[in-house]
N, C-alpha and C positions, 0 to 999 in steps of 0.2 A: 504493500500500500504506500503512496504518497501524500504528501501536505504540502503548504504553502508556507511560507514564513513570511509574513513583509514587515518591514519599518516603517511606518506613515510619517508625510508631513516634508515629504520631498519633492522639491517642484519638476518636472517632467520638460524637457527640454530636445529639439532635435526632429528626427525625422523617423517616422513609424512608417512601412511599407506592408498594404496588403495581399494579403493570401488568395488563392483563386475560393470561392465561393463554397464553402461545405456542402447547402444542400443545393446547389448545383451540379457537383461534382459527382453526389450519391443519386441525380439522377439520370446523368449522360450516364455513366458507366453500366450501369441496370440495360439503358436504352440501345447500349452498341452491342449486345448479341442479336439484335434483328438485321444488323447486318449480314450479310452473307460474305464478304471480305474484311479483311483486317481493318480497323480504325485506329484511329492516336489520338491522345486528350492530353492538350497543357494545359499547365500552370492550377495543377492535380496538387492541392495541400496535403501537408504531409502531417497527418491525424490519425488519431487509432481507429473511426468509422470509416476512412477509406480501406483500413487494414480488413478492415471485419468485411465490407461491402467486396472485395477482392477473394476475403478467404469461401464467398460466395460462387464468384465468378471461378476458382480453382477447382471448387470441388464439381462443379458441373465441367469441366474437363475444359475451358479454354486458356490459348494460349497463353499469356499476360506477362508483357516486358515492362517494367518500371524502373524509371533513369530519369534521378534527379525528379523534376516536376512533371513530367511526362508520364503516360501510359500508352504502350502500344496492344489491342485485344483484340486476338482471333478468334471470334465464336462460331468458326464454320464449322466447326466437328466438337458441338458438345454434345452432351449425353443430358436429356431433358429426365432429369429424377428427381423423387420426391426432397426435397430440401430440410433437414429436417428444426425440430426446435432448437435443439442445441447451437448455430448459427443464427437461423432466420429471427431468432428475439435480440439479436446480437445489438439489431439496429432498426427504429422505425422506415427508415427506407429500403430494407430487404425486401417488403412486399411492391416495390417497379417490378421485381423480378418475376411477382405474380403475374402481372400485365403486360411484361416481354416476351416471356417465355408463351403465355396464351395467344400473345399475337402469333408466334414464332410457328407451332406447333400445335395449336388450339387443342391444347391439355396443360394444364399443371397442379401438383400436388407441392403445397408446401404448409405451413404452420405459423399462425400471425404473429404479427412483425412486435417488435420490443419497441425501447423507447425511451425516452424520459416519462415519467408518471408524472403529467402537470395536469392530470384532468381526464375525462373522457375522451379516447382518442378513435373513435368509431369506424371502421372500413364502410359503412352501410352505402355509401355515398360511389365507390369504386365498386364495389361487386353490382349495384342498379345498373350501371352501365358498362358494365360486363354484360347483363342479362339480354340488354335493350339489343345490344350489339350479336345475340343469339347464345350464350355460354350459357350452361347447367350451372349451379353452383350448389353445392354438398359442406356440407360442415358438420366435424364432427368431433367432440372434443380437441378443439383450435385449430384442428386441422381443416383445410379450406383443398377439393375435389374439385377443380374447373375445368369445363371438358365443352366443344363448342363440334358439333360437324360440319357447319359453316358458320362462318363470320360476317354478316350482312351487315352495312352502313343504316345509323337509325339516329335518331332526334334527340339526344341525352343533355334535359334538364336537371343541374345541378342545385338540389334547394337548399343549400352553400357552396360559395366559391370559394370550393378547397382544392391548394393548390397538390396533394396527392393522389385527390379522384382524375382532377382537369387533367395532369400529367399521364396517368392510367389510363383515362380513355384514349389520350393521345396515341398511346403504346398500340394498344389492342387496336383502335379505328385506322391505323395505317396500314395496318394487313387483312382489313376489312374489305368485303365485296361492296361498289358502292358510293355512295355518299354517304359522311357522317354532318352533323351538325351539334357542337356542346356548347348548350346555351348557362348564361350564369358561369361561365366558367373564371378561376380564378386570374388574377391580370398581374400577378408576381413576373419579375425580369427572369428566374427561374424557369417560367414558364416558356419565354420567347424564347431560351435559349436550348432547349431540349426541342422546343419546334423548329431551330434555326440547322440543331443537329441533325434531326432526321428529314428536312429536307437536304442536307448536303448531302445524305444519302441515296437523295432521289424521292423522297415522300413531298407529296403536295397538301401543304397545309398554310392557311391562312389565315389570320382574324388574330393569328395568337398578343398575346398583350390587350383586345378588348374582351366584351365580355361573350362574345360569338367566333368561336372559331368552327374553321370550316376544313371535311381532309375527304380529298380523294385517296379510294385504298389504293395500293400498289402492289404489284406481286411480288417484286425484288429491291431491296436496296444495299445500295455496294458502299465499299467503304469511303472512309473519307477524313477529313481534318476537324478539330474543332477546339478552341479555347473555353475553358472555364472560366469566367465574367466577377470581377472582384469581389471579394465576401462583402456585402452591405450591410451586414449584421457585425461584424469584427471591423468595420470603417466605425461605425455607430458608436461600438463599444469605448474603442480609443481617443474619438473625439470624445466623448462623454468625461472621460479618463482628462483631457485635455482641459475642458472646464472647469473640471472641480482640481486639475492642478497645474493645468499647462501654463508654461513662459515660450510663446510661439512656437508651440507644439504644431509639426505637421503633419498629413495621413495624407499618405499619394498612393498611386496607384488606385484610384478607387474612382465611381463614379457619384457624384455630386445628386445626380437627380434621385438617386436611389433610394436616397434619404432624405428627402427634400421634408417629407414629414417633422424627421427631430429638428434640421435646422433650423426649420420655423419654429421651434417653438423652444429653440436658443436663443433665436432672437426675440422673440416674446418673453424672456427672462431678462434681454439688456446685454446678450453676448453680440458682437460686430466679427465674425468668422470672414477670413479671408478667403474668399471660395474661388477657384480654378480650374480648368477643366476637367482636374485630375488628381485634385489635392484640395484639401482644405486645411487652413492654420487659425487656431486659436488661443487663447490665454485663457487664462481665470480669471473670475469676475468677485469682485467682494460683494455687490450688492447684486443680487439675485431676485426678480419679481416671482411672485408664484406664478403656476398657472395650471388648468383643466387639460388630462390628457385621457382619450379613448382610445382602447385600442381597436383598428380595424384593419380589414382587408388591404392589402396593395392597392393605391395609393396611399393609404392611410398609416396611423400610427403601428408600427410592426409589433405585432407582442413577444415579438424576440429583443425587442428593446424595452419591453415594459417595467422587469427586473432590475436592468442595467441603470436605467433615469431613475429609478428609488433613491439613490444614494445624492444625484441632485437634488433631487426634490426637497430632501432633508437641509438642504443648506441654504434653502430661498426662505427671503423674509416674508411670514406669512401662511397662508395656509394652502395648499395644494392640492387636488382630488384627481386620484389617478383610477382610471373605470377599466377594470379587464372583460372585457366582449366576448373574448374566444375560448377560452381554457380557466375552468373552475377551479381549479387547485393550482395559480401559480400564483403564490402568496408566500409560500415557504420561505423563502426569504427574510419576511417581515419578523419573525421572532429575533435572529439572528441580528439584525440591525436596529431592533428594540435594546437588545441587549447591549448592543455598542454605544446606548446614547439615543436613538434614532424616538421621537414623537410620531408616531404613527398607530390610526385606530381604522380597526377594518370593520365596515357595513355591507355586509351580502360581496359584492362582486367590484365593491369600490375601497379605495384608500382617503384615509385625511391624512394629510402631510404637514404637521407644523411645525416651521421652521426660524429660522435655522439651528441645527442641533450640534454639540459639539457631541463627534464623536470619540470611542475610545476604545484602545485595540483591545481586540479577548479571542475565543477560543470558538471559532464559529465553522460551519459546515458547508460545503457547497453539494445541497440538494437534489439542484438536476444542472443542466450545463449553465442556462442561463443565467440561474440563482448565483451558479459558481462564480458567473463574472460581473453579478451585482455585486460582491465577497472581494473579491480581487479591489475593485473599484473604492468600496467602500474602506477599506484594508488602505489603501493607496493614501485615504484622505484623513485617516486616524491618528488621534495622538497616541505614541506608542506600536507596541506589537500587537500583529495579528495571525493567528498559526488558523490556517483553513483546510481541515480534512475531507475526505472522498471528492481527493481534486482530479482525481482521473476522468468525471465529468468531464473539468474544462479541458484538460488536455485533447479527449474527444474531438472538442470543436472550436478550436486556437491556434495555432501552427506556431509552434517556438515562443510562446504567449509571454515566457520568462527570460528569453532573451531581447524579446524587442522591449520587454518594459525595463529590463536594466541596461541596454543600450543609450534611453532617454532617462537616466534618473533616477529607477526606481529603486529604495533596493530590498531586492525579495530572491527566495531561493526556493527550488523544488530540494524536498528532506525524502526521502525514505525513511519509513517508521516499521 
């Protein structure tokens, strides 16, 4: 097992570079066994969920060369079999490979996907449009029977746009007879870029990024190239990190619009961020406004940042109300940053925030990954020590998280315990 150790109360200074996108990456790789020649993915972060998503792709029998940031994967000759628990809970994105492999082969056995435990994480929404699309679906003690004699193009309204069903029916409707049409579907950059992969493959698909896409099926797609698109959730995080202690802190390599949500409501606090095509720079602010955050859908507030802005929110004058929309149990956090100091009172599905709270380092946990890098964050901004246990969360989904923060200032150490 691992921990954290940090020192709080260090100002952050320099240049931070991001990593190619996590769950981008877990869901190109899923989607490049429907090719039928070899493909290659850069700028592949190098996390312990690519490990697990890979030790996925090995044991169904493909190639897979991996060098540096890159992945080279031959799925011409795997071997479609049941996948079993012991893997497929490895990681909530192990089930694309429910929706590849059925496009692939219109059969798969596998065993539902794992995860972080932030809440109700329901497939109901990916198996309807599996159905719509003509597949059997069997479930039987976790294990999920999909089996299709044909794959016909159909109308799959999603009644949320979630961005693992939209992905899925993608999978599955591109080896469909046909026209598909998935309406409500999610508008995450995620999304455009798994649609941007499988047409370099030769799939025809459209609309992707609104809330209507549209896929002509195709019988073959070959290989091809493709990048994975900067993590907007780890640009987020470090500019966050940059707020509460930057001295012209910068994040490049990232895309600006991605997160246009937190920005604005940086600036809605009194932050002035230096924004660039490619980079954003900011400082800390002593006076901090409150302000109202929900979380929603892409374009909206991400609730993969909802965690990480707690540890702001606690240092704005005044009171704050953070509303989570998506996931009932991601709150976990909140005891932990009580204990550091933190004013915070929870009603149903929202937060008060009143601030500003001097924090104070202790001995705190990182939950699920998220939580871990509200931990980190908050850890960053405390007087004193913070030792943060089951941090193999964040390592999950951070690429060198402890080196880039003590490149810029910080100083914190991964311990084996």
């Amino acid at each position: 097992m691992k921990q954290i150790k940090v020192e709080g109360g260090h100002r952050l200074s320099g240049t931070i570079t991001i990593s190619g996108a996590k769950n981008g990456a877990l869901a190109l790789i899923p989607a490049s066994i429907l090719a039928d020649e070899p493909v290659r993915i850069s700028n592949i972060p190098n996390i312990s969920d690519i490990d697990a998503i890979n030790e996925i792709l090995q044991y169904l029998g493909a190639k897979v060369s991996r060098k540096e940031d890159y992945m080279e994967i031959d799925a011409s000759k795997i071997v479609n079999k049941e996948i079993p628990q012991s893997i497929s809970t490895k990681l909530r994105a192990s089930y694309y490979f429910m929706a590849a492999l059925l496009g692939k082969y219109k059969k798969v056995e596998m065993f539902f996907p794992g995860g972080c435990s932030i809440g109700a994480r329901p497939i109901d929404q990916t198996l309807k449009a599996f159905e719509i699309l003509g597949a059997k679906v069997i479930e039987d003690h976790n294990k999920y029977t999909i089996t299709a004699d044909q794959l016909i193009g159909g109308n799959i309204y999603l009644d949320m746009p979630s961005v693992g069903a939209t992905i899925n029916a993608m999978l599955v409707a591109v080896k469909a007879e046909g026209s598909t049409i998935i309406q409500n579907a999610a508008k995450e950059p995620e999304i455009v870029s798994v649609a941007t992969f499988l047409n370099n493959m030769g799939a025809k698909i459209t609309g992707a990024g609104t809330s209507t896409i549209k896929i002509e099926g195709v019988t073959h797609l070959h290989g091809c190239f493709t990048e994975v698109i900067p993590d907007r959730i780890e640009a987020g995080t470090y500019l966050l990190a940059g707020a509460l202690m930057g001295e012209q802190l910068t994040i490049q390599n990232m895309i600006p619009k991605h997160i246009e949500s937190l920005i604005n409501k940086l600036i809605e606090m009194g932050y002035s961020p230096i924004i660039k095509s490619d980079s954003i720079t900011i400082s800390a602010l002593e006076h901090k406004k409150p302000v109202h955050i929900k979380t929603l859908g892409y374009p909206g507030f991400a609730t993969d940042l909802q965690q990480p802005i707690t540890v702001l929110l606690t240092q704005c004058q005044g009171e704050s109300i953070l509303e989570e929309t998506l996931y009932e149990n991601r709150f976990k956090h909140v005891p932990y940053l009580q204990k550091m100091g933190a004013n915070i009172a929870i009603e149903g599905q929202k937060m008060i925030i009143n601030g500003p709270s001097k924090l104070m380092g202790a001995e705190v946990e990182a939950t699920d990954l998220r939580a871990g890098a509200c931990m980190v964050l908050a850890a960053l901004t405390a007087e004193g020590i913070t030792t943060i246990s089951s941090i193999e969360h964040v390592l999950r989904g951070y690429e060198n998280i402890i080196e880039k923060l003590k490149s810029v200032g910080a100083k914190i150490e991964l311990e084996e315990i």
